[in-house]
PDB file of N, CA, C and O in Angstrom:
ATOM      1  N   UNK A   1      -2.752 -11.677 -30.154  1.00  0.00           N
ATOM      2  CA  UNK A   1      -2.672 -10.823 -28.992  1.00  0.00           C
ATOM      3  C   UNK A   1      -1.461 -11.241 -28.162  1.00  0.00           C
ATOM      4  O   UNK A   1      -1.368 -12.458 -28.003  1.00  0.00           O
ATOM      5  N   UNK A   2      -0.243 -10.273 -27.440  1.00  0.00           N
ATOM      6  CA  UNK A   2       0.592 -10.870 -26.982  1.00  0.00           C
ATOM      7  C   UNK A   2       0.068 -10.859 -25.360  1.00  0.00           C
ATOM      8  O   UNK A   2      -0.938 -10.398 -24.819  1.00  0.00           O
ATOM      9  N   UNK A   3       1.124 -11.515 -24.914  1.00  0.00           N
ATOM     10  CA  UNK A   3       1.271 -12.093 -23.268  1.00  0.00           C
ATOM     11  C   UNK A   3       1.825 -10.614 -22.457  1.00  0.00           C
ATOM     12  O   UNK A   3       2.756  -9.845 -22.697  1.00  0.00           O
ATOM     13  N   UNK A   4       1.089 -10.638 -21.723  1.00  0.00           N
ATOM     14  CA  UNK A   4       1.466  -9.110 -20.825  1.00  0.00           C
ATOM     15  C   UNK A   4       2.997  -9.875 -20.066  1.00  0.00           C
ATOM     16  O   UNK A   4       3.196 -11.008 -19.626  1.00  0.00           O
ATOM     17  N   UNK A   5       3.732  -8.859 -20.158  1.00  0.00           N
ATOM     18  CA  UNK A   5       5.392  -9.803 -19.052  1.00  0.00           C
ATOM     19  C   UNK A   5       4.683  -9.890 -17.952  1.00  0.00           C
ATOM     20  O   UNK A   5       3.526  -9.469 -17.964  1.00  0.00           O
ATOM     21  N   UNK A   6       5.082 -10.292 -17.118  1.00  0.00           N
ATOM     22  CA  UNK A   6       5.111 -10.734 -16.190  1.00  0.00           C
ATOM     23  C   UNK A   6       5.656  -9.772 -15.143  1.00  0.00           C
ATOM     24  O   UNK A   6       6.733  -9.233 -15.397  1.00  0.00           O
ATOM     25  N   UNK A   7       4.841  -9.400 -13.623  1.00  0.00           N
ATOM     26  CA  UNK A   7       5.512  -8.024 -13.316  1.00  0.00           C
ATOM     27  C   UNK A   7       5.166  -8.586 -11.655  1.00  0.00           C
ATOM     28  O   UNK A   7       4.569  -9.514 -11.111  1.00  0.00           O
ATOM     29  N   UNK A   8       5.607  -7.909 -11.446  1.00  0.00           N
ATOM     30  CA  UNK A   8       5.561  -8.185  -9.586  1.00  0.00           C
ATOM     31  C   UNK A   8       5.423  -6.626  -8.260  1.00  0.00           C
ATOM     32  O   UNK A   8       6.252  -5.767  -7.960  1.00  0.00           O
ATOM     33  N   UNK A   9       4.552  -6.776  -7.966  1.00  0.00           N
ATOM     34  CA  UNK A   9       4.381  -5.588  -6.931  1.00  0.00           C
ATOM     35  C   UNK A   9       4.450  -6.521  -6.043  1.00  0.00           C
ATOM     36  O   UNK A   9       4.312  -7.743  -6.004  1.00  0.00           O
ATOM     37  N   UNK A  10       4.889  -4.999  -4.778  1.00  0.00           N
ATOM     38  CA  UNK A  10       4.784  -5.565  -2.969  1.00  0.00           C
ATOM     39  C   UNK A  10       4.298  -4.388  -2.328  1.00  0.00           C
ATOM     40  O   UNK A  10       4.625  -3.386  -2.963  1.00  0.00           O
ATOM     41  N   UNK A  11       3.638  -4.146  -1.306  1.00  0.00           N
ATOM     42  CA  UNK A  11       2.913  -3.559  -0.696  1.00  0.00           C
ATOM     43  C   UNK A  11       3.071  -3.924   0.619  1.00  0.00           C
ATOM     44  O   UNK A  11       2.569  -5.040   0.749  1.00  0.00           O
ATOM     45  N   UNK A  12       3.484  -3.561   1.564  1.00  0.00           N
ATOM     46  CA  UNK A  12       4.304  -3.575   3.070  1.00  0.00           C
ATOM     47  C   UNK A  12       3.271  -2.772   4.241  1.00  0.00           C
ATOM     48  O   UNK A  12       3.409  -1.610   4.623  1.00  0.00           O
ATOM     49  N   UNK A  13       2.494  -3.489   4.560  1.00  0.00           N
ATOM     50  CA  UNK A  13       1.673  -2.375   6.120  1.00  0.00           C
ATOM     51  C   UNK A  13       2.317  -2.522   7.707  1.00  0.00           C
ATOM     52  O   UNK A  13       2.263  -3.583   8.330  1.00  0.00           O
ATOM     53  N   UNK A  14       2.712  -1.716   8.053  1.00  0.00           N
ATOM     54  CA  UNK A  14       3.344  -1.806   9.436  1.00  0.00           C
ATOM     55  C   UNK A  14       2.205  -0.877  10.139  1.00  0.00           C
ATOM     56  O   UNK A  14       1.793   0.226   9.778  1.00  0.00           O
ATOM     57  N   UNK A  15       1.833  -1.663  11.243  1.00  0.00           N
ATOM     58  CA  UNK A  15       0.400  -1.138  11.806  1.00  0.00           C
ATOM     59  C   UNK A  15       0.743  -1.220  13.399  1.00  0.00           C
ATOM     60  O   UNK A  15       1.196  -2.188  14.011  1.00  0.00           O
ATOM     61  N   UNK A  16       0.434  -0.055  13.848  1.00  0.00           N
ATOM     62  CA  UNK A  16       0.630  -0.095  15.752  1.00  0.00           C
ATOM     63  C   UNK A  16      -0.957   0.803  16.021  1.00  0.00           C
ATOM     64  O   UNK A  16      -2.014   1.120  15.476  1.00  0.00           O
ATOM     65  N   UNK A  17      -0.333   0.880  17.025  1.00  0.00           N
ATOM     66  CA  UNK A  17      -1.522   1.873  17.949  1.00  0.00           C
ATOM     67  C   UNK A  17      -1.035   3.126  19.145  1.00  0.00           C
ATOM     68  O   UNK A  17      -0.614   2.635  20.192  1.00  0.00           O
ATOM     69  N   UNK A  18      -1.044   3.971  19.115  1.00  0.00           N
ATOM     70  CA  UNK A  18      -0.903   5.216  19.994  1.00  0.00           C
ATOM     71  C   UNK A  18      -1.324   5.090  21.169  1.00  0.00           C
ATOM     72  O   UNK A  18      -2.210   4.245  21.293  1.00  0.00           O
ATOM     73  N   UNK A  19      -0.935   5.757  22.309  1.00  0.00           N
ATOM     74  CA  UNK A  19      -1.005   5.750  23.541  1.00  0.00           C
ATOM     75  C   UNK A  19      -2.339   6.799  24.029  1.00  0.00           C
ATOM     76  O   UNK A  19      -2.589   7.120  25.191  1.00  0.00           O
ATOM     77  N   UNK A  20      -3.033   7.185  22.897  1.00  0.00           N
ATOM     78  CA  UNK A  20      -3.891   7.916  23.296  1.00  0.00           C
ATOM     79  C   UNK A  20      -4.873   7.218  24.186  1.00  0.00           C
ATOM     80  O   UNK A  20      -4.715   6.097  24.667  1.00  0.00           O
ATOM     81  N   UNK A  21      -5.983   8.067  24.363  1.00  0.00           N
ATOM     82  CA  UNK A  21      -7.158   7.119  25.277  1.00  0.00           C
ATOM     83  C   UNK A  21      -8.247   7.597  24.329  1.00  0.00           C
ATOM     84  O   UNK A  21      -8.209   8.796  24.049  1.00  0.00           O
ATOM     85  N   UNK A  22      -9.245   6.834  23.771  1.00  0.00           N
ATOM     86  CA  UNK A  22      -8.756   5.376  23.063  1.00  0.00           C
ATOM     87  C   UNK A  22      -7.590   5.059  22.269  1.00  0.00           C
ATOM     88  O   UNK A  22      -7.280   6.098  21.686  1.00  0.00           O
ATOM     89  N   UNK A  23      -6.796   4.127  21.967  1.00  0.00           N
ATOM     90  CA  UNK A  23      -5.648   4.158  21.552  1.00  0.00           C
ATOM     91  C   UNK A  23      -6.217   4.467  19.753  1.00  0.00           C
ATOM     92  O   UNK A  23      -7.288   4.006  19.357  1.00  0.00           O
ATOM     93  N   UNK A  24      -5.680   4.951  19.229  1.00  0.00           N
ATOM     94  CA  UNK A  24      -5.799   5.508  17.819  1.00  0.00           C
ATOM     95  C   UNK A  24      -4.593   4.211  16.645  1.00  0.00           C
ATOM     96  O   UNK A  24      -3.438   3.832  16.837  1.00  0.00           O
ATOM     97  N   UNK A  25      -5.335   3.979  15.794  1.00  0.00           N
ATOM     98  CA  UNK A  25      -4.275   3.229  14.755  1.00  0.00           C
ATOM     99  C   UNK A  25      -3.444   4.045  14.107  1.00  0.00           C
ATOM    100  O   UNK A  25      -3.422   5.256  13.886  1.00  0.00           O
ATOM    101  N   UNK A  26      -2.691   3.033  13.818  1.00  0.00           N
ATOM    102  CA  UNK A  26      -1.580   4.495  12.634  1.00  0.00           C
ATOM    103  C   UNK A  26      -0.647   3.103  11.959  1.00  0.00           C
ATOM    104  O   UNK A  26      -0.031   2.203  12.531  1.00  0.00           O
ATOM    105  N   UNK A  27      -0.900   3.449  10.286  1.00  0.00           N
ATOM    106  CA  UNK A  27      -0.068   2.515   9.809  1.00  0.00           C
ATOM    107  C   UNK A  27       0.771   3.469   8.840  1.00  0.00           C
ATOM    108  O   UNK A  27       0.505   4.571   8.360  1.00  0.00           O
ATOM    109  N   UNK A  28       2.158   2.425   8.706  1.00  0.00           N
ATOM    110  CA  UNK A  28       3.130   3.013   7.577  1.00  0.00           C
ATOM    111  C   UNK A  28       2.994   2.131   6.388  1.00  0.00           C
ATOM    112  O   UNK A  28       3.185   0.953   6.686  1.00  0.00           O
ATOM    113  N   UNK A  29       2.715   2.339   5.092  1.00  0.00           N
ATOM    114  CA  UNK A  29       2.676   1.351   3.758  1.00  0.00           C
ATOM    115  C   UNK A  29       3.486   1.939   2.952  1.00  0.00           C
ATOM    116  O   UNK A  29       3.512   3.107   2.564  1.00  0.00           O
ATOM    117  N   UNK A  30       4.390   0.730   2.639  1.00  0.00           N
ATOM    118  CA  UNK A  30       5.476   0.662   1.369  1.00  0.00           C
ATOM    119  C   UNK A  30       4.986   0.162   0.363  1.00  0.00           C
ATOM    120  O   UNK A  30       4.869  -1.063   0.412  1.00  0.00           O
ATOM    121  N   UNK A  31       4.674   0.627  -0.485  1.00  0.00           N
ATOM    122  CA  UNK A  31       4.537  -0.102  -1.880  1.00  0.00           C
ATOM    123  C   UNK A  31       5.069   0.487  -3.361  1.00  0.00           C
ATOM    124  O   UNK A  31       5.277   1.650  -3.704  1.00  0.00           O
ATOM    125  N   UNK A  32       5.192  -0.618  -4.013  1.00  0.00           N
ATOM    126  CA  UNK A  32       5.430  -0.535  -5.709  1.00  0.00           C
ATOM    127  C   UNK A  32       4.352  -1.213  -6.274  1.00  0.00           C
ATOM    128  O   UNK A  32       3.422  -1.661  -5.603  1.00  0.00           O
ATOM    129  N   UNK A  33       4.472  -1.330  -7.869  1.00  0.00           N
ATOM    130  CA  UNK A  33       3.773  -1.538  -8.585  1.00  0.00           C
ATOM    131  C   UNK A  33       4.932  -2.693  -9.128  1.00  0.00           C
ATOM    132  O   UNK A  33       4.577  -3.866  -9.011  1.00  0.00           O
ATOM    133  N   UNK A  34       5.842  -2.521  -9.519  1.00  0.00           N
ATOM    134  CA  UNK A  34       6.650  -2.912 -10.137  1.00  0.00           C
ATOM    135  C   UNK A  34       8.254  -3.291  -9.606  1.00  0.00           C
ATOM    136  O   UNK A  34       8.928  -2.262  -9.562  1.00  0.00           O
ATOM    137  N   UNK A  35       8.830  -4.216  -9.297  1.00  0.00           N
ATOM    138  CA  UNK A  35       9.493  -4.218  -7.986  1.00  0.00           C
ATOM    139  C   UNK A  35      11.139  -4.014  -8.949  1.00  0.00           C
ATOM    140  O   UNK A  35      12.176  -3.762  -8.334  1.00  0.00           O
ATOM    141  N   UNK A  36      11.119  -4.156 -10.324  1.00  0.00           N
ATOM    142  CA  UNK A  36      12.291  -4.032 -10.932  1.00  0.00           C
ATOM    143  C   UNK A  36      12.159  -2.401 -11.831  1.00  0.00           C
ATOM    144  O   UNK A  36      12.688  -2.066 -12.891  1.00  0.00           O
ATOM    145  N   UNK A  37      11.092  -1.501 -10.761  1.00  0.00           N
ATOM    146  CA  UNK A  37      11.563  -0.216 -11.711  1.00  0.00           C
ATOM    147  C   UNK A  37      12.817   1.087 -10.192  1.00  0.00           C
ATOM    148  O   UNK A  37      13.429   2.153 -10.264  1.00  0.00           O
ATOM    149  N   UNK A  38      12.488  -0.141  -8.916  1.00  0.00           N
ATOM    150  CA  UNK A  38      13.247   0.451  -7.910  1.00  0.00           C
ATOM    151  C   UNK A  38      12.415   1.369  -7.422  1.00  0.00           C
ATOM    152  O   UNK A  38      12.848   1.812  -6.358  1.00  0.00           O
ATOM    153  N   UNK A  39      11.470   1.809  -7.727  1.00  0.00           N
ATOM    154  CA  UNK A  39      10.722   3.246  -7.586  1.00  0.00           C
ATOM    155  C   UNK A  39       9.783   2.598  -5.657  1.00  0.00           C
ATOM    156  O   UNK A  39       9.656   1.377  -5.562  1.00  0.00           O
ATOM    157  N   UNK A  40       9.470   3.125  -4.906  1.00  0.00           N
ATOM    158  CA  UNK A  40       8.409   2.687  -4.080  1.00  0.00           C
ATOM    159  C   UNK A  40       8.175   3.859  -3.108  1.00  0.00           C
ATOM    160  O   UNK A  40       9.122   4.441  -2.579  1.00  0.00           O
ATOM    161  N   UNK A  41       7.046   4.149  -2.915  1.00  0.00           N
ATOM    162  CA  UNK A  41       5.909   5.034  -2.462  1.00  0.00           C
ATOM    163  C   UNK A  41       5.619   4.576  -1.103  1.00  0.00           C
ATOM    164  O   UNK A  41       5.398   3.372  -0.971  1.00  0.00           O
ATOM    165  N   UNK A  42       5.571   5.540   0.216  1.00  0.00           N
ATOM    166  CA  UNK A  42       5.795   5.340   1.668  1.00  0.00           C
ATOM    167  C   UNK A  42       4.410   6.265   2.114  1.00  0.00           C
ATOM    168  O   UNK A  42       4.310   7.454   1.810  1.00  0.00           O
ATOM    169  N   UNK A  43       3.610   5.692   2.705  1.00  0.00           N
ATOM    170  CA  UNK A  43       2.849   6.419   2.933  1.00  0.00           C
ATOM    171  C   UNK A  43       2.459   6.097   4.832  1.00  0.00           C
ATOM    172  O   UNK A  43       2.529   5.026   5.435  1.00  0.00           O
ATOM    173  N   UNK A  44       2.078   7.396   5.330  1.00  0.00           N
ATOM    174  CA  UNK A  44       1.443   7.202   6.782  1.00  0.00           C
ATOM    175  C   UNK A  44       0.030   7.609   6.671  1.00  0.00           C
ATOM    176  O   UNK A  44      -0.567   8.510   6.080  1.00  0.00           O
ATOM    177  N   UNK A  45      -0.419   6.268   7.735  1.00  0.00           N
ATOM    178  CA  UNK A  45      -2.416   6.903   7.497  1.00  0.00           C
ATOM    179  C   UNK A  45      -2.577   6.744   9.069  1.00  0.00           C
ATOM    180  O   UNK A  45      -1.850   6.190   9.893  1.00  0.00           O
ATOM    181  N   UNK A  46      -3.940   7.509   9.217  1.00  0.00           N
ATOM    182  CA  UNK A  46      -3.566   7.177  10.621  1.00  0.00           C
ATOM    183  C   UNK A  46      -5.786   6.671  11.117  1.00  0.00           C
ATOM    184  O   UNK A  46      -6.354   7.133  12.106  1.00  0.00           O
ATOM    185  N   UNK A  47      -6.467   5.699  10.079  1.00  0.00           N
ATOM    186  CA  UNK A  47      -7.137   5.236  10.264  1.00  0.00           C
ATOM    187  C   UNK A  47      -7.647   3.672   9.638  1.00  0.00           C
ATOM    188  O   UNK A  47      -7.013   3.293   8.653  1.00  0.00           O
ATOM    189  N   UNK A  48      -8.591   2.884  10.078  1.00  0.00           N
ATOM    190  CA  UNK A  48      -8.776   1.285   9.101  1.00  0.00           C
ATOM    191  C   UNK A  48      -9.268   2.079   8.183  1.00  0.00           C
ATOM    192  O   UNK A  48      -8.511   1.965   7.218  1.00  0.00           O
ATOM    193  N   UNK A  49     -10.318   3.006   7.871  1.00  0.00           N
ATOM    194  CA  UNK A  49     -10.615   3.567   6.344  1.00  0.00           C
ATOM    195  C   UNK A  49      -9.319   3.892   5.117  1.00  0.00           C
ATOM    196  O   UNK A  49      -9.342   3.461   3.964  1.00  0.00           O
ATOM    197  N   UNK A  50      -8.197   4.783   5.739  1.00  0.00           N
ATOM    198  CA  UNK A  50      -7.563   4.820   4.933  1.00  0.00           C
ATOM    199  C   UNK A  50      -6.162   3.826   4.475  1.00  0.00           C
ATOM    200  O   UNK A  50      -5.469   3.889   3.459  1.00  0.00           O
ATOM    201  N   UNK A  51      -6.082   2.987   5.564  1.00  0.00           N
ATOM    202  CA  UNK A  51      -5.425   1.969   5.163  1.00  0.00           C
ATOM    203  C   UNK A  51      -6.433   1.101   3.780  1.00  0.00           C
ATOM    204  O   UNK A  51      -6.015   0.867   2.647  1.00  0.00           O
ATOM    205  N   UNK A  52      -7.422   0.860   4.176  1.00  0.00           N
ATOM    206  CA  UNK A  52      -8.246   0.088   3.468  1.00  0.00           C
ATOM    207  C   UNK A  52      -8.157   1.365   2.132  1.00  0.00           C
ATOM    208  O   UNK A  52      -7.172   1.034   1.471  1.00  0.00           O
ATOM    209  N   UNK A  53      -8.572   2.222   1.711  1.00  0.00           N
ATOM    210  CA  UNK A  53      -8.415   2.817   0.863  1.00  0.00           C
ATOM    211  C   UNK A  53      -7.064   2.917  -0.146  1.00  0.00           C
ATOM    212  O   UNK A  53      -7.062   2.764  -1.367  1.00  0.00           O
ATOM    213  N   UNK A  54      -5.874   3.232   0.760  1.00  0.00           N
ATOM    214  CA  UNK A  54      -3.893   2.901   0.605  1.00  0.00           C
ATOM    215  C   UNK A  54      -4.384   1.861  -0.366  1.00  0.00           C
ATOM    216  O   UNK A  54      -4.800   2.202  -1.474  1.00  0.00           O
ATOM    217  N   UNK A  55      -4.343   0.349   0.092  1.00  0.00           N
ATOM    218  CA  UNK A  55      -4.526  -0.687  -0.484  1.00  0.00           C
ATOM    219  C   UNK A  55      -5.328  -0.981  -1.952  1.00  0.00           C
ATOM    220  O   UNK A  55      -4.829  -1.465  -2.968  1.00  0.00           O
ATOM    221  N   UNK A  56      -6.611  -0.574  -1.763  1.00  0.00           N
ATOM    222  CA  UNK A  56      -7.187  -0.521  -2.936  1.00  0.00           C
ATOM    223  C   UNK A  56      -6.867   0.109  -3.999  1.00  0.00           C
ATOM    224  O   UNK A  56      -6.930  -0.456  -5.091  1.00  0.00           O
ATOM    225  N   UNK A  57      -6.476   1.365  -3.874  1.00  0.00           N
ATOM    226  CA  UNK A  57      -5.735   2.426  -5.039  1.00  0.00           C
ATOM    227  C   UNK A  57      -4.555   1.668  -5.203  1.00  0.00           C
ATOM    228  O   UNK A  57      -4.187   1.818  -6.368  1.00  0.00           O
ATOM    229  N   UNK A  58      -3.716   0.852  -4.524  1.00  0.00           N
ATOM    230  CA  UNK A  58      -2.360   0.244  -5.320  1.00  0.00           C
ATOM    231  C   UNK A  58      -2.935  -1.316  -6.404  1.00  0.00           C
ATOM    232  O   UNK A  58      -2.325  -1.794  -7.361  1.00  0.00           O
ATOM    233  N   UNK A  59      -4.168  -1.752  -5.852  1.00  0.00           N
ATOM    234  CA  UNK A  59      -4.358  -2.573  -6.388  1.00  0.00           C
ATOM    235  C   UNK A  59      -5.044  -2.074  -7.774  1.00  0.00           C
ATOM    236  O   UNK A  59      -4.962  -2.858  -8.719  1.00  0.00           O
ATOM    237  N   UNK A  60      -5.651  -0.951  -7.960  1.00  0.00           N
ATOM    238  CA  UNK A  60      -6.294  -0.420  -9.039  1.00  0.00           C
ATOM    239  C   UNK A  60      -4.943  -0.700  -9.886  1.00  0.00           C
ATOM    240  O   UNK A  60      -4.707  -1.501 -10.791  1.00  0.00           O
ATOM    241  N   UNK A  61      -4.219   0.188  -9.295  1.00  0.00           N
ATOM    242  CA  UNK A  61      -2.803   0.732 -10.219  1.00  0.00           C
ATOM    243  C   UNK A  61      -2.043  -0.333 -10.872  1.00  0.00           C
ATOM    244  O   UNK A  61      -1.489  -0.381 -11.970  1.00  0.00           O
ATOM    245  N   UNK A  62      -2.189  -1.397  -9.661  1.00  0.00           N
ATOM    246  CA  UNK A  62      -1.127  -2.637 -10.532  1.00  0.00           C
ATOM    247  C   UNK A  62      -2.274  -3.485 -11.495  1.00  0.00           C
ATOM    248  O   UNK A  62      -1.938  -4.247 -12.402  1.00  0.00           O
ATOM    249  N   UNK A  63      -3.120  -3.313 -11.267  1.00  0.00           N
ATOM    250  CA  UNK A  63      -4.175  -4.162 -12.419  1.00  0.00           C
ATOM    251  C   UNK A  63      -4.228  -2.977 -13.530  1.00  0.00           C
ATOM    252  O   UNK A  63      -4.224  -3.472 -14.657  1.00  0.00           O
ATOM    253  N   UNK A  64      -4.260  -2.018 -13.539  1.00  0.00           N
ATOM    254  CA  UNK A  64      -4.377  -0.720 -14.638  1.00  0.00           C
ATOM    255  C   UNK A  64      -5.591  -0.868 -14.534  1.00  0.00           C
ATOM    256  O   UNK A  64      -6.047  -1.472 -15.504  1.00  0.00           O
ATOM    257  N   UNK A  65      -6.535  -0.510 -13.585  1.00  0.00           N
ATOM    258  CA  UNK A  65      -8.456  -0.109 -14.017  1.00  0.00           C
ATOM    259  C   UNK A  65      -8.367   1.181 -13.524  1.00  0.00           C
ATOM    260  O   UNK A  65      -9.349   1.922 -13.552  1.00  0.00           O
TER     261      UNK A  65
END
């Protein structure tokens, strides 16, 4: 059986809060899977569910389940 290469993802959350009343979250996430195919995916969410969700689907992706 061979050795999977060796691969490297990054995943970037920049997280603030809005001036609303209550103040509302809002994050921006950068991520790849693969940091030598150049490719990376920018996404805006604007709750902790879907940040927490962002995250998990990149981690599916870079494990392949």
């Amino acid at each position: 059986m061979a050795t999977p290469a060796e691969r490297t993802g990054v995943l970037v959350v920049r997280i603030w809060t809005t001036e609303d009343e209550p103040p509302q979250i809002r994050a921006r996430i950068t991520r790849t899977i693969d940091v030598t195919a150049g490719e990376q995916v920018v996404s805006v969410v604007g709750s902790t569910e879907d940040v927490e969700e962002t995250v998990r689907s990149w981690l599916k992706a870079f494990d392949g389940s």
